[in-house]
C-alpha positions, 0 to 999 in steps of 0.5 A, a space after each residue: 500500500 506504501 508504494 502505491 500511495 507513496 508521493 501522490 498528491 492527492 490521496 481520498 479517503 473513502 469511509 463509511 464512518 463519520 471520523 475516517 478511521 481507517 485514513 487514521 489507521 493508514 497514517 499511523 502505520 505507513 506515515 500517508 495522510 489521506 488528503 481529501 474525504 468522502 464518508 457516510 455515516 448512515 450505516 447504509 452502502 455507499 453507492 456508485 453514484 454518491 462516490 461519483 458524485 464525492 468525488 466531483 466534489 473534491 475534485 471542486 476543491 471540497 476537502 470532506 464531503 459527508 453523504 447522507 443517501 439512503 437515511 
């Protein structure tokens, strides 16, 4: 995952949770910081759609983009 990610600019952490855990995770482990965020909280699936849509979001300058599709 290191060499993967390693040097990229941007890095979007996608979560189904509110805090991005799992971005908090990769950091600690490998040093990589997720630059950007789409997560759901909702306890629903993350659909096609709504990280199409995150990820426009990002793209658009947003750094954290919380969906609530499927409430």
């Amino acid at each position: 995952m290191s060499k993967l990610l390693q040097g990229r600019k941007k890095i979007i952490a996608v979560e189904n949770n509110y805090q991005a855990q799992g971005a908090e995770v990769l950091a600690e482990k490998t040093g990589i910081f997720a630059t950007d965020f789409i997560l759901k909280w909702t306890g629903r699936p993350i659909t096609r759609e709504e990280i199409i849509y995150g990820v426009k979001q990002v793209l658009n300058g947003e750094k954290r983009v919380v969906l609530s599709g499927g409430a």
